[in-house]
C-alpha positions as CSV (number, residue, x, y, z in Angstrom):
1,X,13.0,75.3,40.9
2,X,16.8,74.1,40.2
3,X,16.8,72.8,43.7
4,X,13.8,70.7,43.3
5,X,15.5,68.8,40.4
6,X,19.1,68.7,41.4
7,X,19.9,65.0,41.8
8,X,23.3,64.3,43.7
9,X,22.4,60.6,45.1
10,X,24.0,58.5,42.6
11,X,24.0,54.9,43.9
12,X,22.5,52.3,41.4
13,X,19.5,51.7,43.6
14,X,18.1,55.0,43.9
15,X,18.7,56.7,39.6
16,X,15.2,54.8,38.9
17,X,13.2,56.5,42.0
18,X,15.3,59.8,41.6
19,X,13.9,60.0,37.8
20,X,11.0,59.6,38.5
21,X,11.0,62.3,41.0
22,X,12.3,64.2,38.6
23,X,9.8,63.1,35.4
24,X,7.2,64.1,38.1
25,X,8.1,67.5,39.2
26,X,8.5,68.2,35.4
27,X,5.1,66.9,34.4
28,X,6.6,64.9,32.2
29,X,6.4,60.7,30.8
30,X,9.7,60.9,29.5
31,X,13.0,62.6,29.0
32,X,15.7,62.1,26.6
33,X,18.5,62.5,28.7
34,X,19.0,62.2,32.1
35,X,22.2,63.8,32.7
36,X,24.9,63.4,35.4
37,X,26.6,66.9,35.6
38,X,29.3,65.8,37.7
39,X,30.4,62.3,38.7
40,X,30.7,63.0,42.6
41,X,27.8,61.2,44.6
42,X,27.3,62.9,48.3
43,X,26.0,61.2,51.2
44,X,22.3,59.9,51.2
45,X,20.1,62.0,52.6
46,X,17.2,64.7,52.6
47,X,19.8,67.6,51.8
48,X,20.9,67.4,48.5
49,X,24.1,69.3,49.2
50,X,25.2,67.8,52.6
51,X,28.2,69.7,54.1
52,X,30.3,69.3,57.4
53,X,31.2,71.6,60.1
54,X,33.9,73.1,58.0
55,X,31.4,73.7,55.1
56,X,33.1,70.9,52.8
57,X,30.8,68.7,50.9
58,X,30.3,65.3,52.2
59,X,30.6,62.5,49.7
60,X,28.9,59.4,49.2
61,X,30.1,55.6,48.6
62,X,29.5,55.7,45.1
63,X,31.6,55.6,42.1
64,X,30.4,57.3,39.2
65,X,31.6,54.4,36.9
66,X,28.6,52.2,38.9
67,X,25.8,54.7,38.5
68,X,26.9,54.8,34.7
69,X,26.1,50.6,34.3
């Protein structure tokens, strides 16, 4: 289940769609937080932990301090 809600895309344009993935898979109208657990973004994509050849993460274009706004 913790896979199914992990959120690491952080660019302004997709929080709103990302919660309400989230509100969905929860069965929920609402939450009271929606928390960031750490501030790094990683590239867009279907994988929510992208990683190179070398098994680094990839990170995304996105500073924390612009999802936060």
């Amino acid at each position: 289940m913790f896979e199914q809600l992990w959120n690491s895309f952080h660019a302004p344009e997709d929080v709103q769609r990302n919660l309400e993935d989230t509100l969905k898979k929860l069965q929920l109208s609402y939450l009271d937080l929606y928390l960031m657990h750490w501030p790094t973004a990683f590239q867009a994509g279907e994988n929510p932990f992208p990683t190179n050849a070398d098994g680094g993460f990839i990170p995304g274009p996105t500073d924390y301090t612009v999802t936060w706004q």
